[in-house]
VEXMIFI-632486 format. One record per residue (C-alpha): residue number from 0; x, y, z. Coordinates in steps of 0.05 Angstrom, whole numbers. Each point is the difference from the previous one (the first is absolute). Layout:
# residues N
- seq / u / v / w
- NUM / X / Y / Z .
...
# end
This chain:
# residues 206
- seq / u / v / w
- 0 / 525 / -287 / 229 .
- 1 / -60 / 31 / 51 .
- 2 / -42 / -58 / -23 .
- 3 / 56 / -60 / 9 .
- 4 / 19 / 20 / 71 .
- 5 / -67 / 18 / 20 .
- 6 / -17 / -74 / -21 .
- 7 / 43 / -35 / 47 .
- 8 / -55 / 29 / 45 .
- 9 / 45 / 34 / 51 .
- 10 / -27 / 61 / 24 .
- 11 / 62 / 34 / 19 .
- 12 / 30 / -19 / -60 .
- 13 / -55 / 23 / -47 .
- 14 / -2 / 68 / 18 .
- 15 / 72 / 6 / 4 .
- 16 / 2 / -20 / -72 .
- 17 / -66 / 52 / -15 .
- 18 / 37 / 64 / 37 .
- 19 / 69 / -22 / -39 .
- 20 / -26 / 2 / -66 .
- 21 / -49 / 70 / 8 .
- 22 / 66 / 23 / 22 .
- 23 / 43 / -19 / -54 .
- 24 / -53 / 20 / -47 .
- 25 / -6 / 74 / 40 .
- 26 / 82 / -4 / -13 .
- 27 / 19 / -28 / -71 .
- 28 / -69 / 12 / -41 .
- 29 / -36 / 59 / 14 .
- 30 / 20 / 72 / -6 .
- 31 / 47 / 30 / 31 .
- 32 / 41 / -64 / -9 .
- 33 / 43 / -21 / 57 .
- 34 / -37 / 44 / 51 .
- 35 / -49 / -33 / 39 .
- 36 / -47 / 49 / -17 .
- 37 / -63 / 5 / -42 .
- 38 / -30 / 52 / -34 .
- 39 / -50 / -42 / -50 .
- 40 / -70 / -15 / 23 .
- 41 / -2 / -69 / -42 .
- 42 / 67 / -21 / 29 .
- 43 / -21 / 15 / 73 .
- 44 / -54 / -43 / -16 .
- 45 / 37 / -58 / -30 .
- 46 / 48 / 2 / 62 .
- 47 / -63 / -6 / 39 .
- 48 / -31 / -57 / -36 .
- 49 / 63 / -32 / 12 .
- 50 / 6 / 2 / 78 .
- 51 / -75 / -16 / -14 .
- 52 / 2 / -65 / -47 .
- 53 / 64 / -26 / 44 .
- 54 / -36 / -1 / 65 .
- 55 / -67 / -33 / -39 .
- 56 / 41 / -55 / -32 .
- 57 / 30 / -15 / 72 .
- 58 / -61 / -4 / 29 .
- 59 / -33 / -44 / -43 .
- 60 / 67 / -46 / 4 .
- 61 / -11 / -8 / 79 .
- 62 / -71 / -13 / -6 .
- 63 / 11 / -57 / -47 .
- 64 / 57 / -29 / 32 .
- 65 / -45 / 0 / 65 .
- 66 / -52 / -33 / -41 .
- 67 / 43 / -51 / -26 .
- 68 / 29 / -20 / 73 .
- 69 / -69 / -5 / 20 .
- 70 / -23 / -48 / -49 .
- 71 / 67 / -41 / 15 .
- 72 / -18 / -1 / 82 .
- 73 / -69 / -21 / -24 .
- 74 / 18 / -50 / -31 .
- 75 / 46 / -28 / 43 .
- 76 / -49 / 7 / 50 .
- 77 / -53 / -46 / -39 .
- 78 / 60 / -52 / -15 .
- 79 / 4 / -5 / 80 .
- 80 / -73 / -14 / 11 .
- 81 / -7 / -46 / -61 .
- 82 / 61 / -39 / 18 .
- 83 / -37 / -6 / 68 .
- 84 / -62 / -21 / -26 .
- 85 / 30 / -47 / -42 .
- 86 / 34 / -32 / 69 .
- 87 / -64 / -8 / 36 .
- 88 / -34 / -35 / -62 .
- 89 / 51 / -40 / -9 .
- 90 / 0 / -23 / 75 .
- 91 / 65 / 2 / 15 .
- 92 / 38 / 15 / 68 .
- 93 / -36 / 50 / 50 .
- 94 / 66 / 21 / 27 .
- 95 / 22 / 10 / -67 .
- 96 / -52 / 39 / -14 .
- 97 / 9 / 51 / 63 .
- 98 / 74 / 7 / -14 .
- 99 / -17 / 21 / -67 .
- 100 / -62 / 48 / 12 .
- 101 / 47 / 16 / 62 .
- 102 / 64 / 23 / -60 .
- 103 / -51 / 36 / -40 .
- 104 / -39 / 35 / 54 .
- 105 / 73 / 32 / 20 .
- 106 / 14 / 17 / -68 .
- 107 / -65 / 34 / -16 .
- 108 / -7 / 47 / 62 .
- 109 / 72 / 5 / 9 .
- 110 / 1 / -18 / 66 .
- 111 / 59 / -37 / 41 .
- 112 / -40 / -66 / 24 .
- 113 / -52 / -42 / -3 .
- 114 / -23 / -60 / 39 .
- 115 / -62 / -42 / 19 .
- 116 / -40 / -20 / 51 .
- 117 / -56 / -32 / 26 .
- 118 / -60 / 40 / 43 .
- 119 / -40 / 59 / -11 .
- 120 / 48 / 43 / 29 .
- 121 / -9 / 74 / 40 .
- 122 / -55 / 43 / -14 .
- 123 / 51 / 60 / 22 .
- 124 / 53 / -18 / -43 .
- 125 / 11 / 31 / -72 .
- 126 / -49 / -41 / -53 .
- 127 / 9 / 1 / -77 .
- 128 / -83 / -17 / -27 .
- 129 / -26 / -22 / -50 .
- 130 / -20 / 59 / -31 .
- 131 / 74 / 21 / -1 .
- 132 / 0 / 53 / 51 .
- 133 / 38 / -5 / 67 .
- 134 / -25 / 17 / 72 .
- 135 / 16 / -6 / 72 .
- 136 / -63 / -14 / 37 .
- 137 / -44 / 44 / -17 .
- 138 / 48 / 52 / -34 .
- 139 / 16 / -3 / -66 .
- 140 / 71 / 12 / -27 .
- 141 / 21 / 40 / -58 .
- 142 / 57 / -36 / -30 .
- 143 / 3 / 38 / -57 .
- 144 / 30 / 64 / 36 .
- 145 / 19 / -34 / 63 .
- 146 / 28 / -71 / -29 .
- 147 / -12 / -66 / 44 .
- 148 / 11 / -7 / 68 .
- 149 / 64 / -13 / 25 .
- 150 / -7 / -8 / 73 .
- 151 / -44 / -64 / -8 .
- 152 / -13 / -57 / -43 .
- 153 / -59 / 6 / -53 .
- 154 / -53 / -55 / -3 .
- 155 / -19 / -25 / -61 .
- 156 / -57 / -51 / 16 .
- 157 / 7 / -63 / -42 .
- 158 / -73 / -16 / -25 .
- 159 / -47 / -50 / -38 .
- 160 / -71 / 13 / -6 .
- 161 / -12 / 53 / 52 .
- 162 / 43 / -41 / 47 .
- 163 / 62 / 17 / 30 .
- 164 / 57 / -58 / -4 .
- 165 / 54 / 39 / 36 .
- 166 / 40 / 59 / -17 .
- 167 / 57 / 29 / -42 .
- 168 / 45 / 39 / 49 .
- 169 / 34 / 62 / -39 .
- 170 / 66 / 37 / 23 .
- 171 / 15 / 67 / -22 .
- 172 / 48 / 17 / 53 .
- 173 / 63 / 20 / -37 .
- 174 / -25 / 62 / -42 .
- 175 / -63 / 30 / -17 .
- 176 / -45 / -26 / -56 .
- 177 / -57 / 26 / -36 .
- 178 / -28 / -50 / -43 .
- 179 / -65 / 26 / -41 .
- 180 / -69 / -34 / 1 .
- 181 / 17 / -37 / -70 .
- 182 / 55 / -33 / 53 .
- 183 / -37 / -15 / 59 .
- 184 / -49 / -29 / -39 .
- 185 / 52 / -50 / -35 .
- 186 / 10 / -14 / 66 .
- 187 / -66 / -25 / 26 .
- 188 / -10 / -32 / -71 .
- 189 / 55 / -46 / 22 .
- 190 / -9 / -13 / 73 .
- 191 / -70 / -19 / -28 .
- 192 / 29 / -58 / -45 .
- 193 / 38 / -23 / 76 .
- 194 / -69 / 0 / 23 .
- 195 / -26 / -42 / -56 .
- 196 / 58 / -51 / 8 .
- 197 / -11 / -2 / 70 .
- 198 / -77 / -12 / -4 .
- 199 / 17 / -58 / -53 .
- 200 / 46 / -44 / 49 .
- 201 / -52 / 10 / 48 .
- 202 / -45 / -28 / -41 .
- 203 / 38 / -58 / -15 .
- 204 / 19 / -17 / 72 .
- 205 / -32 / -69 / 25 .
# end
């Protein structure tokens, strides 16, 4: 029974199901029955290895169901950027393109907004780089523990060969959001394939 709940991986529930069962063994199966006391070494033991076991199994439930979401939100994460990808070799509409990056750049960070424009932006306002870290000027932000900023919108700069094409503007002005590096990355991987669109219909201007 331990190991069945404990495999739902619920913490709560797991060692609610360990402490039930060490005391229902304490009270039906060891001596004196229908006490919940224990006078046998070997059963105090057993009731231990009980509590023990139940908390093990519960643990090792929550790791792999956190395991398992992460390899979904990976790959959902590489589905964005490939459908992306595919877009811009494909050579299909810009604005297409944005609204889409624009759909899965909110999804990713779990943010409230995203929009585009052209420029190179301030220098004082929040800045999501390449290297997936976010600063303010000269300060760097720690999303992790702080989440992103809220009071301003993020730049994202939209890029092609070391050369800025405009920028991704991101809200997170409704709640606080922490997305990890893994996510901010994501992000930059597909502002980048903006930036490659956006360097190709350059290219094939008159």
């Amino acid at each position: 029974m331990i190991v069945a709940v404990a495999s739902f991986g619920i913490r709560s529930a797991g060692i609610v199901a360990a402490v039930s069962s060490a005391v229902w063994f304490d009270f039906f199966l060891t001596v004196p029955y229908n006490h919940l006391t224990i006078d046998n070494r070997g059963d105090i033991e057993t009731t231990v290895l009980l509590v023990v076991i139940g908390a093990a199994v519960t643990e090792l439930a929550i790791w792999g169901r956190r395991q398992q979401a992460r390899a979904s939100r990976q790959n959902g994460y590489l589905a964005g950027v490939m459908t992306a990808s595919g877009a811009v070799a494909e050579g299909g509409s810009t604005e297409e393109l944005i609204d889409h990056v624009s759909a899965e750049l909110i999804a990713v960070l779990e943010i409230d907004g995203c929009r585009f424009a052209e420029g190179n932006g301030r220098h004082d306002a929040p800045r999501l780089n390449q290297d997936g870290s976010v600063t303010r000027g000269s300060h760097q932000l720690k999303v992790e523990r702080d989440g992103l900023p809220t009071n301003a919108e993020i730049e994202l700069v939209v890029q092609h060969a070391g050369v800025a094409k405009g920028r991704l503007l991101l809200t997170a002005s409704a709640r606080i959001v922490r997305p990890d590096l893994e996510q901010r990355l994501v992000a930059v991987a597909l502002a980048d394939q903006v930036g490659a669109a956006l360097s190709s219909q350059l290219a094939q201007t008159p």
